[in-house]
C-alpha positions in Angstrom: 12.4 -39.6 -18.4 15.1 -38.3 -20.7 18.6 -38.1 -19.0 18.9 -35.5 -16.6 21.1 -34.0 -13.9 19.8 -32.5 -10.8 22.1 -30.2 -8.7 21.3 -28.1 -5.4 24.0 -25.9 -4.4 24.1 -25.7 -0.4 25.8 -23.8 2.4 24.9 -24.7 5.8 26.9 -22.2 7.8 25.1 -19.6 9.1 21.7 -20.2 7.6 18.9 -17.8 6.5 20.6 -15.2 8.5 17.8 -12.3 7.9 15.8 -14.7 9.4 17.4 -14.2 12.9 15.2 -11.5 14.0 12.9 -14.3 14.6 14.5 -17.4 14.7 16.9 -18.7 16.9 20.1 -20.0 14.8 18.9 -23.8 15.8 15.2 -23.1 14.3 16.8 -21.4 11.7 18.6 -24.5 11.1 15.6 -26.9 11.6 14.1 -24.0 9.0 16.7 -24.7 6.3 16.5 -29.0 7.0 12.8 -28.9 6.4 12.8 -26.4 3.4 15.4 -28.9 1.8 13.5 -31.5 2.5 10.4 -30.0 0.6 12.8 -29.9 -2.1 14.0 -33.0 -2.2 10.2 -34.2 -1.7 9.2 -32.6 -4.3 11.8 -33.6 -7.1 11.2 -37.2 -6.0 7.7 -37.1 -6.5 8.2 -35.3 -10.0 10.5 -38.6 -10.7 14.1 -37.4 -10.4 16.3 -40.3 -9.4 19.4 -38.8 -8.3 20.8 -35.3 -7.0 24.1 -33.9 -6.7 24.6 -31.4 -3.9 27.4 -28.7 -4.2 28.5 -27.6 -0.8 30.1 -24.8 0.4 31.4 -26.0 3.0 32.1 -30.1 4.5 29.2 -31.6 6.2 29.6 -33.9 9.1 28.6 -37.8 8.0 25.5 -37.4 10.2 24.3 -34.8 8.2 24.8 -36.0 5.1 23.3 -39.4 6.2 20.5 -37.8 7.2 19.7 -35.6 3.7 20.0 -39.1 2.4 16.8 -40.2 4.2 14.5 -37.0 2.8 15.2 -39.1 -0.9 14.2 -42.5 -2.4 16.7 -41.8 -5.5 20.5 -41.5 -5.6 22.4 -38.3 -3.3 25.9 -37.6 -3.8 28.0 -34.4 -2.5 31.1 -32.8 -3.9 32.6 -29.6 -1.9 33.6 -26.3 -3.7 34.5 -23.5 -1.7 34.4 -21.1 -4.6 31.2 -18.3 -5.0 28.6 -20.0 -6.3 28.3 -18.7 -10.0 32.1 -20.3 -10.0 31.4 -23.7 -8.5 28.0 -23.9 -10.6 29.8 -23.4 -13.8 32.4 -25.8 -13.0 29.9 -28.3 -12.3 28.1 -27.8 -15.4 31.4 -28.3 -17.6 31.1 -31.6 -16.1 28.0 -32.9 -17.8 26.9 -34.2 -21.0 23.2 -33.7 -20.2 20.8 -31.9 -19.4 20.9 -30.1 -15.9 18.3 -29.1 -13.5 20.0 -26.6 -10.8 17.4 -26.0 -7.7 17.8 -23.7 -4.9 17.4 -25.4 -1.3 15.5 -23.0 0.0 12.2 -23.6 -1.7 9.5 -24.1 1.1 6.7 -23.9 -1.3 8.1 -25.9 -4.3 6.0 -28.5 -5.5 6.2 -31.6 -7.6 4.3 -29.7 -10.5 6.8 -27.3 -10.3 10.0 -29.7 -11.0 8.1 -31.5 -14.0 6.9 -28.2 -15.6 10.7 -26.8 -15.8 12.1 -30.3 -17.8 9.4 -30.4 -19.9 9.3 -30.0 -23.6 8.1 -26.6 -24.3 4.6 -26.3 -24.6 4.8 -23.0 -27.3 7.7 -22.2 -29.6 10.7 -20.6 -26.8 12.4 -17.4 -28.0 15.3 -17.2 -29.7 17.8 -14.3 -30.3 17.8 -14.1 -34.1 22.0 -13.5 -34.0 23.5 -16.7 -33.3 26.5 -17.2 -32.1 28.5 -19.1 -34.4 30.5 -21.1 -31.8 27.3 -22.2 -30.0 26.5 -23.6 -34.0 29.3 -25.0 -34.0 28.5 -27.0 -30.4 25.6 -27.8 -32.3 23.5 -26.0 -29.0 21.5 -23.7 -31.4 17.9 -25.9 -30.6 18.4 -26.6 -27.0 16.8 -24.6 -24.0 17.0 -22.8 -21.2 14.2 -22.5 -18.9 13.9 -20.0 -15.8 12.4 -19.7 -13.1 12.4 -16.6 -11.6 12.6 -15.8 -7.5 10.1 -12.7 -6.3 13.0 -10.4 -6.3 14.4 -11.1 -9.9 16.8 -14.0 -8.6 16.7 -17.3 -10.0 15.3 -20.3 -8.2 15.6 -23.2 -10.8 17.0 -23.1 -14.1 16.9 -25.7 -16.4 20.2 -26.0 -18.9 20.2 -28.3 -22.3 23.5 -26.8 -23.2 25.3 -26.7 -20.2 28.7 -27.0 -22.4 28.6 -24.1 -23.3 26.2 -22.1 -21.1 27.1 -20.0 -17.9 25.5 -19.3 -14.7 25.8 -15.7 -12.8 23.7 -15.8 -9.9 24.8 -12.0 -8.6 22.5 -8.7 -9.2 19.1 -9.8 -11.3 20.4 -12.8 -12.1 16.9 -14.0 -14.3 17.5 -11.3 -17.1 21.5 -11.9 -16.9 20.6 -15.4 -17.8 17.9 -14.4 -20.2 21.0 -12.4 -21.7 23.2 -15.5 -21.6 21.2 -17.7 -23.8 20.8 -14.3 -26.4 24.2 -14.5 -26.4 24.6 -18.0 -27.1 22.0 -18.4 -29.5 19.9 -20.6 -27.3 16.3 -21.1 -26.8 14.8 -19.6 -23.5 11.6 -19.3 -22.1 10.6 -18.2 -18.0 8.8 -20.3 -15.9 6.7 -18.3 -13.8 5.1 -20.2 -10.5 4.4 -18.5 -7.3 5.5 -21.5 -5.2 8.3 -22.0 -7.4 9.3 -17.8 -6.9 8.4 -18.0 -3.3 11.9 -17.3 -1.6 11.3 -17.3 2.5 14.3 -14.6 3.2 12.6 -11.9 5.5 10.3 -12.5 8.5 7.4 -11.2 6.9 7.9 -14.0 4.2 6.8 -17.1 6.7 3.4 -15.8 5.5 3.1 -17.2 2.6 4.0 -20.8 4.0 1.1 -20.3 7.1 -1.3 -19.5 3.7 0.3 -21.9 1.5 2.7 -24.8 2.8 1.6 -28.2 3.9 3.0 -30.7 6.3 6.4 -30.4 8.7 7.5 -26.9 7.2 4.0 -25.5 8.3 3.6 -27.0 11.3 7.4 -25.8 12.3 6.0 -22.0 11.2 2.6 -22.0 13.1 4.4 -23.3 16.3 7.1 -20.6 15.8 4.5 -17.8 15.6 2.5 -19.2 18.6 5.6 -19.3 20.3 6.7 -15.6 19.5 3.4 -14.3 20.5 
């Protein structure tokens, strides 16, 4: 695998907070551990080696022992209090390759999912035919970025080649503002359009799709949590 780095922001404080209509905060909380650790399952299986997590806020040793165990590969944490679009960007400036950015909320993400998004592309991406002459100057005219969007025009996973000179802005329908960002920079881009990948679990009626769809703990959490609501 070419080198890569994989980041998942994460904010642990008051978690999945539309889901509290129906969840307790504690099984909201169990929610958010077992939807991370179908993300973490399923990068591992796809072949990722390490992940960086970009925190919000501290977490307790305990905690960050215990994310540890949901990996086989390498887990690190840095803190950065700033909104996300901020702390992402920062990030980005930090690396000289590739990066993988994965929301941790992605009950239904699977390991087909993660290897689709750092693949080579499979037809020729789009390009914006005005390039930006300080992106040819970075020499970023030929690399991509690849997005995948969530069901409400959010972005679940992007996948950055340029992430020198490329910025994140995760407000409002943040899929076409970073279509519009790699227009602007004169970057390839292309969507990557999954169902599990877009599945975002944020309102009640969501937990659906992982009573059709999910597998193992997450599901098993969901169908005692309905039988218990009953």
């Amino acid at each position: 695998m070419k080198p890569l780095r994989t980041v998942i922001p994460f904010k642990s404080d008051n978690p999945k907070s539309r889901l509290s209509s129906f969840f307790s905060e504690e099984e909201r909380r169990t929610f958010v551990e077992l939807s991370l650790k179908n993300v973490l399952t399923a990068l591992d299986e796809a072949g990722i080696c390490s992940v960086d997590f970009l925190l919000k806020n501290p977490l307790a040793d305990a905690e960050m022992q215990k994310i540890k165990t949901f990996f086989n590969g390498t887990v690190s944490f840095q803190t950065d209090e700033r909104d996300l679009s901020t702390a992402v960007n920062s990030y980005l400036k930090t690396s000289a390759d590739p990066v993988l950015i994965v929301m941790a909320d992605l009950s239904l993400l699977t390991k087909d999912d993660v290897f689709e998004m750092i693949q080579e592309p499979k037809k020729e991406p789009k390009k914006e035919p005005k390039q930006d002459p300080k992106t040819m100057a970075d020499g970023a005219i030929q690399k991509l970025i690849r997005i995948a969007p969530g069901k409400d025009g959010g972005t679940n996973m992007i996948y950055i080649e340029a992430p020198d000179v490329y910025e994140v802005d995760y407000y409002g329908n943040s899929c076409q503002k970073h279509i519009n960002e790699a227009k602007k920079k004169g970057l390839l881009y292309e969507t990557y359009d999954s169902f599990f990948a877009a599945s975002d679990i944020d309102e009640p009626e969501d937990l659906e799709s992982i009573l059709k769809y999910g597998q193992g703990e997450i599901y098993d959490f969901v169908v005692n949590a309905f039988k218990n609501h009953k």
